[in-house]
VEXGUMAR-576318 format. One record per residue (C-alpha): residue number from 1; x negated, y, z negated; residue in one letter. Coordinates in pm, whole numbers, plus 50000, padded with zeros to 5 digits. Example, Ala and Ser with C-alpha at 12.3 -4.5 7.8 and 13.67 -1.06 7.14 Angstrom:
# residues 2
<1, <48770, 49550, 49220>, 'A'>
<2, <48633, 49894, 49286>, 'S'>
This chain:
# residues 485
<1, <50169, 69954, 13883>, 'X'>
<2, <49853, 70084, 14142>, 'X'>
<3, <49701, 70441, 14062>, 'X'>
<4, <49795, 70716, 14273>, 'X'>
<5, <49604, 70990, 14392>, 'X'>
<6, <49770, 71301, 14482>, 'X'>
<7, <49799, 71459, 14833>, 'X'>
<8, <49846, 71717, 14972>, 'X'>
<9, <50101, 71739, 15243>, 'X'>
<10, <50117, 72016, 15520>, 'X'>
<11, <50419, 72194, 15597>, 'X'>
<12, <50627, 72088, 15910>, 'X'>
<13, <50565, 72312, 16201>, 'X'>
<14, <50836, 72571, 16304>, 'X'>
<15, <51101, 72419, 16500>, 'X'>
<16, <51145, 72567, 16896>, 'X'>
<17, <51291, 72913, 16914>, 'X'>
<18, <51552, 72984, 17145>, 'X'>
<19, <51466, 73356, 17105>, 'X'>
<20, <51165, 73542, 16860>, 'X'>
<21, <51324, 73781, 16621>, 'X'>
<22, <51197, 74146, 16642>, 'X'>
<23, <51235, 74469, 16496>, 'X'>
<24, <51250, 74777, 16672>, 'X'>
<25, <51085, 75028, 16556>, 'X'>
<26, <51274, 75348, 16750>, 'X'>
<27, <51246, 75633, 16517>, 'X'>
<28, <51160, 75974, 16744>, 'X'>
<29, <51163, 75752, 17054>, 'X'>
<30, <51309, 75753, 17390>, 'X'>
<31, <51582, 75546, 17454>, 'X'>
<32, <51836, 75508, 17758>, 'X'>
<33, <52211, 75372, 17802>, 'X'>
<34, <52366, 75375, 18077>, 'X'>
<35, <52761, 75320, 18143>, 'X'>
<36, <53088, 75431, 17961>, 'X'>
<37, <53242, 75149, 17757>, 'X'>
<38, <53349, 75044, 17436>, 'X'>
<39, <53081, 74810, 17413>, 'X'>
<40, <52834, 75029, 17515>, 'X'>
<41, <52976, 75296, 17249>, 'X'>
<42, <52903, 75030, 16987>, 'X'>
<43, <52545, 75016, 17126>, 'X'>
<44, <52503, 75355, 17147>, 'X'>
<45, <52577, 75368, 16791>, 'X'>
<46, <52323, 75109, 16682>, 'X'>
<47, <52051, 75304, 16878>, 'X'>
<48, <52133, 75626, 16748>, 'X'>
<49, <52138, 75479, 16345>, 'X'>
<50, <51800, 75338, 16419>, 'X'>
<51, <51662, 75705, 16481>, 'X'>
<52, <51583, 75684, 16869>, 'X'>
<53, <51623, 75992, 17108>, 'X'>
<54, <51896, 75825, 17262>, 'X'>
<55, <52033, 75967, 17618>, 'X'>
<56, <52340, 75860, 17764>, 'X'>
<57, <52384, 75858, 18115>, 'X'>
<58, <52772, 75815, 18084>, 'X'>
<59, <52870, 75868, 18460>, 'X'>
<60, <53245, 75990, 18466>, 'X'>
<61, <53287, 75953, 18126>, 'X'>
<62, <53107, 76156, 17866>, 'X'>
<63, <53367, 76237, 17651>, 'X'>
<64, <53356, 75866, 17546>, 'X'>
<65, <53025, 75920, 17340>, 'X'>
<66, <53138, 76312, 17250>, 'X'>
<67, <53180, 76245, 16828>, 'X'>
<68, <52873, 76003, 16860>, 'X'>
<69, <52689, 76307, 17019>, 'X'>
<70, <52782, 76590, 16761>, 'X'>
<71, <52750, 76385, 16427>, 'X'>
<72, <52459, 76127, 16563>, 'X'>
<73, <52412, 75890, 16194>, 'X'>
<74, <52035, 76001, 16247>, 'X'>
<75, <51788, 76047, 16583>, 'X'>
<76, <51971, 76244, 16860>, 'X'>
<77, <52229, 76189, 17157>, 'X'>
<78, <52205, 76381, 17467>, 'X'>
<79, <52488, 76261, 17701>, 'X'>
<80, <52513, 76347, 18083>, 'X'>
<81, <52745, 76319, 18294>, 'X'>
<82, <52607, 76108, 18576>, 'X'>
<83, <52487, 75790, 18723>, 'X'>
<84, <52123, 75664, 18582>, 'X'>
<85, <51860, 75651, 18794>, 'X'>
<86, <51501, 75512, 18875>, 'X'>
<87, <51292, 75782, 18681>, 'X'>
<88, <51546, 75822, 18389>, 'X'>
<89, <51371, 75546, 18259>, 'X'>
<90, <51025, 75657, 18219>, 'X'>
<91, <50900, 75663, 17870>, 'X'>
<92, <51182, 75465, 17727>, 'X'>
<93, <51131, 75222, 17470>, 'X'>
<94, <51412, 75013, 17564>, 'X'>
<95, <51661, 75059, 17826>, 'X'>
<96, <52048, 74877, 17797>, 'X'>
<97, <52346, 74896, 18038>, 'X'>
<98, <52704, 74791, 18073>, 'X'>
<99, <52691, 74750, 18464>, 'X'>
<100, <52985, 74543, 18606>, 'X'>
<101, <52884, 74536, 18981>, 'X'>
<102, <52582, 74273, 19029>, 'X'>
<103, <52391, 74449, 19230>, 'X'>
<104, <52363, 74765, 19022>, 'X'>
<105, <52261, 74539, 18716>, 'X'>
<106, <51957, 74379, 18919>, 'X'>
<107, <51880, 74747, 19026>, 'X'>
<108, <51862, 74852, 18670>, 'X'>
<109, <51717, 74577, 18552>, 'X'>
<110, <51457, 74600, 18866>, 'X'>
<111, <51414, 74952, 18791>, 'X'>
<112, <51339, 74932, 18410>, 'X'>
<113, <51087, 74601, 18456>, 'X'>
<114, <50917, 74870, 18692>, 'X'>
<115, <50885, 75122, 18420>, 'X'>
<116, <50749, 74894, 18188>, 'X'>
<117, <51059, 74912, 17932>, 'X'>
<118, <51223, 74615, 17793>, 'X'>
<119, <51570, 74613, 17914>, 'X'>
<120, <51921, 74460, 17792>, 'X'>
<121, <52293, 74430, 18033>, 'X'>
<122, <52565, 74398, 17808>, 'X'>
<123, <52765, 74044, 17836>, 'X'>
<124, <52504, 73929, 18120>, 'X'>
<125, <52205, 73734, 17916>, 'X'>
<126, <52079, 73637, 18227>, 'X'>
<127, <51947, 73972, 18278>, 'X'>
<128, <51800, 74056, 17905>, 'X'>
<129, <51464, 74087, 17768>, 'X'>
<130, <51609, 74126, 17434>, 'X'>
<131, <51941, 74085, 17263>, 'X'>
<132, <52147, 74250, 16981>, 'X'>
<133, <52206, 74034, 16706>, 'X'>
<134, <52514, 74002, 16424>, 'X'>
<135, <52379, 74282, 16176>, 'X'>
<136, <52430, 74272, 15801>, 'X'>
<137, <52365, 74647, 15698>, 'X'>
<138, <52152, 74689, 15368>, 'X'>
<139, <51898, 74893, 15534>, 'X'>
<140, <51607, 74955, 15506>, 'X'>
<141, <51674, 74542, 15445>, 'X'>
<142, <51858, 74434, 15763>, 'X'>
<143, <51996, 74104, 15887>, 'X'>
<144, <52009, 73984, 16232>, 'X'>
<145, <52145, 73702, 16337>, 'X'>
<146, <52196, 73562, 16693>, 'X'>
<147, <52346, 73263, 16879>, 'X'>
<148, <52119, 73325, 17208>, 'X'>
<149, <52403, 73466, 17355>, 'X'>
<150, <52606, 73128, 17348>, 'X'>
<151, <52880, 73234, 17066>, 'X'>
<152, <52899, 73580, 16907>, 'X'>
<153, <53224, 73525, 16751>, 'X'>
<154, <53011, 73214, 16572>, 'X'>
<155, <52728, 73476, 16497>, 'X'>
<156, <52986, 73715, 16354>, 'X'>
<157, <53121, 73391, 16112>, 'X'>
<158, <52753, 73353, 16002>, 'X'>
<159, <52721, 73772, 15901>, 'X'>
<160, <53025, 73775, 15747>, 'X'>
<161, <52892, 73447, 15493>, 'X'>
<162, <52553, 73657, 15462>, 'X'>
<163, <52754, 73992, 15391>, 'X'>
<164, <52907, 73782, 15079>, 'X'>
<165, <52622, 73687, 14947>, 'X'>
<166, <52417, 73973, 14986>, 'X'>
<167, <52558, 74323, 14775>, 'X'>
<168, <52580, 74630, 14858>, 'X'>
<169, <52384, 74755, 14602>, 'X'>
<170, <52065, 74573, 14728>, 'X'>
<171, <52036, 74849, 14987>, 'X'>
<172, <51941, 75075, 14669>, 'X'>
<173, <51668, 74816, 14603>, 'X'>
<174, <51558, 74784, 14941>, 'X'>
<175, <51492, 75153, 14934>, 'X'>
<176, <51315, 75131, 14630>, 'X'>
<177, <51109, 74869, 14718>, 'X'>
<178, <51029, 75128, 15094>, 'X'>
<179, <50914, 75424, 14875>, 'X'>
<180, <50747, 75248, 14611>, 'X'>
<181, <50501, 75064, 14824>, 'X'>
<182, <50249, 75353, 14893>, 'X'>
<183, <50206, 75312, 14540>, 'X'>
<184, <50159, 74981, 14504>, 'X'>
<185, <49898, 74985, 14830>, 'X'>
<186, <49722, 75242, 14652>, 'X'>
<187, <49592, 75016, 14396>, 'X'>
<188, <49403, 74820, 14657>, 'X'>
<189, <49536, 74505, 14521>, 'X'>
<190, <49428, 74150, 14533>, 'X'>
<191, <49714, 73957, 14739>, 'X'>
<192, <49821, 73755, 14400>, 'X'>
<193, <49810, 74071, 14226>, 'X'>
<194, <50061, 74216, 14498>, 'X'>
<195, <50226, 73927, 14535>, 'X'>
<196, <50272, 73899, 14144>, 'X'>
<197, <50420, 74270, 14124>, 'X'>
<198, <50668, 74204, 14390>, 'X'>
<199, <50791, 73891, 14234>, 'X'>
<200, <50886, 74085, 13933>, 'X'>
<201, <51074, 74385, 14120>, 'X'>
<202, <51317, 74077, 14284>, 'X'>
<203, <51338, 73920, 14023>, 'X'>
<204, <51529, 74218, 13850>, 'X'>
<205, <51674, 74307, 14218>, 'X'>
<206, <51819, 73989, 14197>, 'X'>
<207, <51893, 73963, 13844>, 'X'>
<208, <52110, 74344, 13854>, 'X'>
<209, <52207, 74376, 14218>, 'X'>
<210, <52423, 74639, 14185>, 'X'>
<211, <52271, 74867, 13971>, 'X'>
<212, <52029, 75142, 14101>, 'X'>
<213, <51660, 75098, 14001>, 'X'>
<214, <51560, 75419, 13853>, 'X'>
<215, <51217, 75565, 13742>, 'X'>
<216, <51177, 75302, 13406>, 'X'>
<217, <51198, 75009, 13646>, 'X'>
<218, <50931, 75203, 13806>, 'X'>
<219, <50729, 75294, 13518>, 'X'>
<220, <50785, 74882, 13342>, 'X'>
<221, <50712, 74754, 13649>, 'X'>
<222, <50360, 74957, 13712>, 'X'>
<223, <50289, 74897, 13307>, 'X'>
<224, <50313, 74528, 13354>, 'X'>
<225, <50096, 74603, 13652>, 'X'>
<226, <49831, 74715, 13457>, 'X'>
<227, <49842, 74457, 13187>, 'X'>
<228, <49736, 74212, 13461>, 'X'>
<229, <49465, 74409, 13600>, 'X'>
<230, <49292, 74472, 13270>, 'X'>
<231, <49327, 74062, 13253>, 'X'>
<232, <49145, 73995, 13538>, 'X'>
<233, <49399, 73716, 13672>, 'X'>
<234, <49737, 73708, 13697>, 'X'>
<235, <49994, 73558, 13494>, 'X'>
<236, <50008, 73212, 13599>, 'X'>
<237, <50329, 73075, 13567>, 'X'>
<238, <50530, 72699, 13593>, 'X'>
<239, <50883, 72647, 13731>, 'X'>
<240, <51034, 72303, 13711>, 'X'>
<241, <51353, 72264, 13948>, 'X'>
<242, <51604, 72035, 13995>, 'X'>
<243, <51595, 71980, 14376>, 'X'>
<244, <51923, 71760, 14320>, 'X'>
<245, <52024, 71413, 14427>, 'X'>
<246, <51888, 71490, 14791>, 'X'>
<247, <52135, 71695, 15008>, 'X'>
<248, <51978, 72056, 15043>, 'X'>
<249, <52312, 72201, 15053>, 'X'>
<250, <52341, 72123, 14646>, 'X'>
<251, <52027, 72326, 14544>, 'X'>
<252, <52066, 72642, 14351>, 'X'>
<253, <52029, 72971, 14468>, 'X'>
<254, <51789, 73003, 14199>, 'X'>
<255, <51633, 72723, 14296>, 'X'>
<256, <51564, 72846, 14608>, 'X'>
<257, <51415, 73193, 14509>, 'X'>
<258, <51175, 72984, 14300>, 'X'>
<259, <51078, 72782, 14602>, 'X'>
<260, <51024, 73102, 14793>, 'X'>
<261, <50799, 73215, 14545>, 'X'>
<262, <50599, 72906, 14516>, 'X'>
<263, <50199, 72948, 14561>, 'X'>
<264, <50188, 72526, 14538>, 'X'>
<265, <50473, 72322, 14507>, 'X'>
<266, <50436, 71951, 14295>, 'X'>
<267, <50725, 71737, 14403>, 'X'>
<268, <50838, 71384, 14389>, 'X'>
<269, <50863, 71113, 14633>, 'X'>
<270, <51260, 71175, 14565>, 'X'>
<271, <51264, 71501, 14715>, 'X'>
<272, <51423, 71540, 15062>, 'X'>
<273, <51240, 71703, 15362>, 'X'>
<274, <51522, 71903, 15422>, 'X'>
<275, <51502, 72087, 15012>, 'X'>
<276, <51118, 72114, 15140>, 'X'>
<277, <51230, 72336, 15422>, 'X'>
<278, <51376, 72563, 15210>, 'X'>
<279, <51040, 72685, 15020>, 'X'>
<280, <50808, 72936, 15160>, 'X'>
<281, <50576, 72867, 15461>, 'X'>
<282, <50270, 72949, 15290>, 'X'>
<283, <50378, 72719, 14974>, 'X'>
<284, <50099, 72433, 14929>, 'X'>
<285, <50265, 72143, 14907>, 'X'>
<286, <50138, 71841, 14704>, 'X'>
<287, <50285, 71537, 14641>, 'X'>
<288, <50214, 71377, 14334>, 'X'>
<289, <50525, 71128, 14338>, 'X'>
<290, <50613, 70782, 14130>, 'X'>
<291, <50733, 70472, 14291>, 'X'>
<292, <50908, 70227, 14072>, 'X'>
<293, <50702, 69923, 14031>, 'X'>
<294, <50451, 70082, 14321>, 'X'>
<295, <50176, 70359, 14363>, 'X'>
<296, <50222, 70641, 14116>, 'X'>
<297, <50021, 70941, 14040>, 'X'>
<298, <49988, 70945, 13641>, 'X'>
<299, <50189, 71148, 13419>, 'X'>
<300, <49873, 71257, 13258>, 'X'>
<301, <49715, 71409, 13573>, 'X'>
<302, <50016, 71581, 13675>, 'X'>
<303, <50044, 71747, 13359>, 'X'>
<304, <49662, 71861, 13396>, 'X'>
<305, <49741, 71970, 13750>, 'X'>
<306, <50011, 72205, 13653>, 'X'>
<307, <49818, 72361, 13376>, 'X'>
<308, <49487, 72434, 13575>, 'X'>
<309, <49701, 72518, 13888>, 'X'>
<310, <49881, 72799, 13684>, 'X'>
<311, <49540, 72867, 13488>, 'X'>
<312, <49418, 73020, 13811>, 'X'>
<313, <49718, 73294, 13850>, 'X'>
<314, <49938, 73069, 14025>, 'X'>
<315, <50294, 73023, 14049>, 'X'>
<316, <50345, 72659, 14044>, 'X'>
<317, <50662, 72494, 14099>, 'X'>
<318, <50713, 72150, 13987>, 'X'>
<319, <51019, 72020, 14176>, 'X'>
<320, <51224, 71687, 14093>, 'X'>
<321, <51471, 71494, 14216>, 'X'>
<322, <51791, 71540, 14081>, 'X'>
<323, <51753, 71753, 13725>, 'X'>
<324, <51454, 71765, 13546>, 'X'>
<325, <51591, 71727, 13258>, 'X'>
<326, <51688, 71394, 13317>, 'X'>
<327, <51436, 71106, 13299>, 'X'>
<328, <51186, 71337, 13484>, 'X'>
<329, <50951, 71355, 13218>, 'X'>
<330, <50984, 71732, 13181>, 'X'>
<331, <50951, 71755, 12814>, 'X'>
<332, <50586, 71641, 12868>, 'X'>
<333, <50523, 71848, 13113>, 'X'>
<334, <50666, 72144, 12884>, 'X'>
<335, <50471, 72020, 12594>, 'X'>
<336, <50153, 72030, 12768>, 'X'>
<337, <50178, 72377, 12894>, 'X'>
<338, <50300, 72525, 12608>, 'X'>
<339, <49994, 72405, 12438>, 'X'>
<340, <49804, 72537, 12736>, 'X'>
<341, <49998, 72873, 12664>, 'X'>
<342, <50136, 72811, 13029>, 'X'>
<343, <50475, 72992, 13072>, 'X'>
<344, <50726, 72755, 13161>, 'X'>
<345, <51084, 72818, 13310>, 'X'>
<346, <51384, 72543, 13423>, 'X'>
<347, <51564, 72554, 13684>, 'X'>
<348, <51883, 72318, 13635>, 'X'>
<349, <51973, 72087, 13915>, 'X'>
<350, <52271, 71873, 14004>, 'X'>
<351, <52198, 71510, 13866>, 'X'>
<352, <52243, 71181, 14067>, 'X'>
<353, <52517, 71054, 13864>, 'X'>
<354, <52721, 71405, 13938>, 'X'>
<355, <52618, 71386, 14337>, 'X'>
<356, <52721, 71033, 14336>, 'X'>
<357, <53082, 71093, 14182>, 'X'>
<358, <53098, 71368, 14405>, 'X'>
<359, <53016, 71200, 14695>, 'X'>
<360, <53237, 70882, 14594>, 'X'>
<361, <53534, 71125, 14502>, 'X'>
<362, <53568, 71034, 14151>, 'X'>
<363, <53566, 71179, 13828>, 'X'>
<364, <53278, 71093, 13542>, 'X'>
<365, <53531, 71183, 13289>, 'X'>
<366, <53890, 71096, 13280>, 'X'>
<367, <54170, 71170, 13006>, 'X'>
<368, <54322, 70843, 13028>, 'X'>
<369, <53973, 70601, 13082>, 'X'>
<370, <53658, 70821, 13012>, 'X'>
<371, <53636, 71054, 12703>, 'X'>
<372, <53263, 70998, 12685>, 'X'>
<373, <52947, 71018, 12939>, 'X'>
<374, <52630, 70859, 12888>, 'X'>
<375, <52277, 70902, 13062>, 'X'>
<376, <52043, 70573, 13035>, 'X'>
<377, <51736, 70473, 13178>, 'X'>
<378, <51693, 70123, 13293>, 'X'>
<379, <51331, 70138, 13279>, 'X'>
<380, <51107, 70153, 12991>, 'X'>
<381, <50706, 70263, 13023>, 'X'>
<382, <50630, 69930, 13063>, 'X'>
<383, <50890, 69879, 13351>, 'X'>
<384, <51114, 69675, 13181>, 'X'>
<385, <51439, 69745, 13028>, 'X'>
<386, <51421, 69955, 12708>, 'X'>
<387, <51493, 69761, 12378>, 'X'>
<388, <51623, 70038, 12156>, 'X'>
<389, <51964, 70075, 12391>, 'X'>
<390, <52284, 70138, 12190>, 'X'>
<391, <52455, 69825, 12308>, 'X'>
<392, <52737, 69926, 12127>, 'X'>
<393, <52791, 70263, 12268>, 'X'>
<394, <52717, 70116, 12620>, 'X'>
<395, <53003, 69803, 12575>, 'X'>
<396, <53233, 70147, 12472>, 'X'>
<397, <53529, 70130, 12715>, 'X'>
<398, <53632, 70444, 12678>, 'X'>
<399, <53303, 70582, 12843>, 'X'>
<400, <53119, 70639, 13161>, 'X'>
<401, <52733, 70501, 13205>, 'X'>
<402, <52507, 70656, 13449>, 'X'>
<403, <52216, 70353, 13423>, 'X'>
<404, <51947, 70474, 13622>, 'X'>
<405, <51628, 70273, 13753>, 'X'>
<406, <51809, 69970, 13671>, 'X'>
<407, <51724, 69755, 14054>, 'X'>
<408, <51528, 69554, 13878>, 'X'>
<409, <51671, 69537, 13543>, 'X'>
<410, <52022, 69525, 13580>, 'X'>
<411, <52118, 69140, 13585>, 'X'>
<412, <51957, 69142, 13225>, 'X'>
<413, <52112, 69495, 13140>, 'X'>
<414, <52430, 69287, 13275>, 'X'>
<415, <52404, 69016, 12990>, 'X'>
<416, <52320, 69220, 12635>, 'X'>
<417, <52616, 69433, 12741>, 'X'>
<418, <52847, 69176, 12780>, 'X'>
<419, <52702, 69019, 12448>, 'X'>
<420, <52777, 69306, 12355>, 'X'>
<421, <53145, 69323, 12423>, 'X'>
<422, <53140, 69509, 12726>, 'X'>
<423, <53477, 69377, 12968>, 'X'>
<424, <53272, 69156, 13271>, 'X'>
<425, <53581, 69314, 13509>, 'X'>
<426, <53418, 69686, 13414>, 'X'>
<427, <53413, 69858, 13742>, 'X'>
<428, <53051, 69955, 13844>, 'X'>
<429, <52907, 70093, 14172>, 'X'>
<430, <52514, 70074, 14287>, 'X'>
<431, <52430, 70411, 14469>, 'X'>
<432, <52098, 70445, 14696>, 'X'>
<433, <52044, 70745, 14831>, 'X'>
<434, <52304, 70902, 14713>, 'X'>
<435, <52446, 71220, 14917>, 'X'>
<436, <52199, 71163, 15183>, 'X'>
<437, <52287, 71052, 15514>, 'X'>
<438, <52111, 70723, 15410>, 'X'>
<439, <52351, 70654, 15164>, 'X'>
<440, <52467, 70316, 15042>, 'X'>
<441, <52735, 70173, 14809>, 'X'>
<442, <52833, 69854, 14663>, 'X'>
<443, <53177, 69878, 14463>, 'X'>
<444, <53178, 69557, 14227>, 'X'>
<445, <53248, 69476, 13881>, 'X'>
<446, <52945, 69491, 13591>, 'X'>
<447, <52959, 69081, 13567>, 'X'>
<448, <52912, 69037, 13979>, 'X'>
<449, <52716, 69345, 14079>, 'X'>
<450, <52393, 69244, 13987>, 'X'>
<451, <52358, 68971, 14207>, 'X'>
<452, <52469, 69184, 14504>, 'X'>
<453, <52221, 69458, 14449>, 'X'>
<454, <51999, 69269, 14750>, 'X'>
<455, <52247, 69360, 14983>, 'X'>
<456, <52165, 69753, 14942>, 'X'>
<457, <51761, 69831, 15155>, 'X'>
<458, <51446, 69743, 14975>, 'X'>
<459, <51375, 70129, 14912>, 'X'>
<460, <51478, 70396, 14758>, 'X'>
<461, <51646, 70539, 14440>, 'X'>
<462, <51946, 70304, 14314>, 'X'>
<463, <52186, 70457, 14072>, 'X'>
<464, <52445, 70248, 13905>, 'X'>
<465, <52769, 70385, 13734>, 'X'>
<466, <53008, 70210, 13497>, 'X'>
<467, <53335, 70257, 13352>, 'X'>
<468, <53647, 70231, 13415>, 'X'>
<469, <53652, 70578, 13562>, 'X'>
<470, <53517, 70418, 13845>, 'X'>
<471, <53814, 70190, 13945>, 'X'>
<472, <53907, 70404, 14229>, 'X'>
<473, <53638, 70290, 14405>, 'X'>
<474, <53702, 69902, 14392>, 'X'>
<475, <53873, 69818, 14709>, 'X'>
<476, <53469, 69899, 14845>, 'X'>
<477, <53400, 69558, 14667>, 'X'>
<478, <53393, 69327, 14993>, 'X'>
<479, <53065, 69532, 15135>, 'X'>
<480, <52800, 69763, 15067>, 'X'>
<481, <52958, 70111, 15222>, 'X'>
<482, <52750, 70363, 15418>, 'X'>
<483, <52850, 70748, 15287>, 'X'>
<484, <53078, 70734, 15577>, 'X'>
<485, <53226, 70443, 15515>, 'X'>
């Protein structure tokens, strides 16, 4: 096995944006509507919560926009009773309308381009400089979201998955966070030092959503403040996360707010791109990966990396394929930060042998064929198949074997099992790439499948599952089986 050396990998650039994201800031500023309908109600709302001086030229119908007027949610409304026109528009910070006739819209639109003010027709994105977005209300934290104009009812879908996962009570956090920030900015902090105290206020955010921070959040929060000033450095800290068998969909949410609070990120040749999108922009990224019986980075040097990485105030999150807890060398990793006094947290992730079944639609366990699962490794330090197995436990009928690493060690695997007095007509499935759109399958039984295990690519991570928990899966036997298949 060749020596690997680290590297560090930049993130991908920003895909193309249909539209750039902005937000307004209208407080005590001029804005203008023009036209009398529902929809432009609805706007007129928006503008008013956002604290503009809105005026409404409503044409023949003001009283439309009369209870908007005398209890405005903040700002002002002034409605008139008239058509807009050219100089109405001076000063404004935005301009909308909800013109029907196309030549008034290009007038307006003409007229506001003149002036200087950004300007939105409702229902006619041809026209827009801006558009209003699908809003999920926890302000001061707001949501946006927008289709480009191509399917608000679609937009409207996505808020109302955002609105679940988001509770109300993180408006009362959001708050906190807007008042205690002059505080915070007061301390002329270092970024990691800033950085570090806003961690821990989300953290509990997260942690106790729907309670109201209250002055001892405040006062723990500042204390632990000061602890790290007086320090020097920051806490440096070490997350490792399960980034799960490969689709991005399976990670954690805690998994994720770890990634978006990475300062470097350590992860494994078994990591997808697309769990990689998920962490924060600024994230270093390193990758420090193992290839079986190919270039690996030693254990040893990743252990040293993580220590001196969090040494220096860092939050550095170690992030492995599948569940680190299982044959991803964690416990070393622990060991050697806990001796470094290193803080060290786990972050659980779904294993390969649970995205597999998943993915294959069977069951691990099974009252009538699987009382028992077992995790093994197919691959000792020195590559080859470990010689302290439980042979008997593994020729058990009544249980389910997740063998992993075993590509290369499975045809002799194959034979001290069945010496064993493990049944040769034992269902067993190879899985590469499991719940990845690369994913392959070979359905067999444990005497033939090692012998087909060239028909699955060269590369990759090959899991292989036994038992007779597996039988659903045989009539796959005739061919290896793509995850559509």
């Amino acid at each position: 096995m060749s020596a690997r050396r680290p590297e560090t990998i930049a993130p991908r650039r920003i895909d193309r944006l249909a539209t750039l994201p902005l937000f307004h800031k209208l407080e005590g500023r001029k804005v203008v509507l023009a036209g009398s309908s529902e929809g432009a109600l609805w706007k007129a709302e928006l503008l008013a919560a956002a604290g503009s001086d809105l005026l409404v030229l409503a044409g023949d119908s003001p009283e439309l926009f009369a209870g908007l007027a005398s209890d405005p949610p903040a700002g002002s409304v002034t409605v008139l009773p008239r058509a807009w026109q050219a100089d109405d528009l001076d000063g404004a910070a935005l301009a909308i309308a909800d013109i029907d006739s196309p030549d008034e819209a290009k007038a307006f639109v003409a007229a506001a381009r003149q002036s200087g003010v950004p300007v939105n027709l409702v229902d006619k994105p041809e026209f827009c400089d801006f558009a209003f977005g699908s809003l999920v209300n926890r302000s001061p934290l707001v949501v946006a979201i927008s289709t480009d104009g191509a399917a608000p009812v679609f937009g409207q879908a996505i808020r109302a998955k955002i609105e679940a996962l988001l509770p109300a009570g993180l408006k009362a956090w959001a708050q906190a966070a807007h008042d205690w920030r002059p505080m915070v900015k007061a301390r002329e902090l270092s970024f990691p030092l800033r950085r570090d105290f806003w961690e821990r206020f989300t953290s509990r955010a997260l942690a106790e959503p729907q309670r109201r921070p209250d002055e001892n959040d405040r006062s723990d929060l500042t204390a632990a403040l000061g602890e790290i000033e007086r320090g020097g450095t920051p806490n440096g800290r070490v997350t490792l996360v399960g980034a799960g068998p490969g689709d991005p969909e399976l990670l954690t949410l805690k998994a994720i707010r770890a990634l978006q609070s990475a300062d470097i990120i350590l992860y494994d040749d078994l990591v997808s791109a697309g769990v990689l999108e998920l962490a924060r922009r600024e994230a270093k990224r390193m990758l420090v990966g193992k290839q079986g019986y190919g270039p690996a980075v030693k254990q040893d040097d990743i252990n040293a990396m993580l220590v001196s990485l969090a040494a220096q105030g860092k939050h550095v999150v170690r992030l492995k394929g599948g569940d680190p807890g299982i044959f991803g060398r964690a416990g070393e990793e622990i060991e050697a930060c806990h001796r470094a006094g290193i803080p060290v947290a786990i972050v659980p992730g779904i294993s390969a042998a649970q995205g597999a079944a998943a993915s294959l639609g069977l069951s691990l366990t099974h009252r009538d064929h699987a009382r028992r699962l077992q995790f093994v490794t197919g691959h000792a330090r020195d590559g080859k198949l470990p010689q302290d197995l439980d042979w008997k436990a593994l020729a058990d009928p009544a249980a389910t074997t997740a063998l992993y690493m075993a590509r290369a060690t499975l045809p002799l695997f194959r034979e001290k099992a069945l010496a064993a007095g493990l049944d040769p007509a034992t269902p067993a499935i190879a899985v590469l790439g499991t719940t990845t759109p690369e994913e392959k399958r070979i359905a067999s039984t444990i005497a033939a499948l090692p012998e087909r295990l060239g028909e699955l690519p060269s590369k990759g991570p090959v899991l292989v599952l036994i038992g007779h928990a597996m039988g659903a899966a045989q009539p796959a036997a005739a061919g290896v089986r793509s995850a559509q298949g």
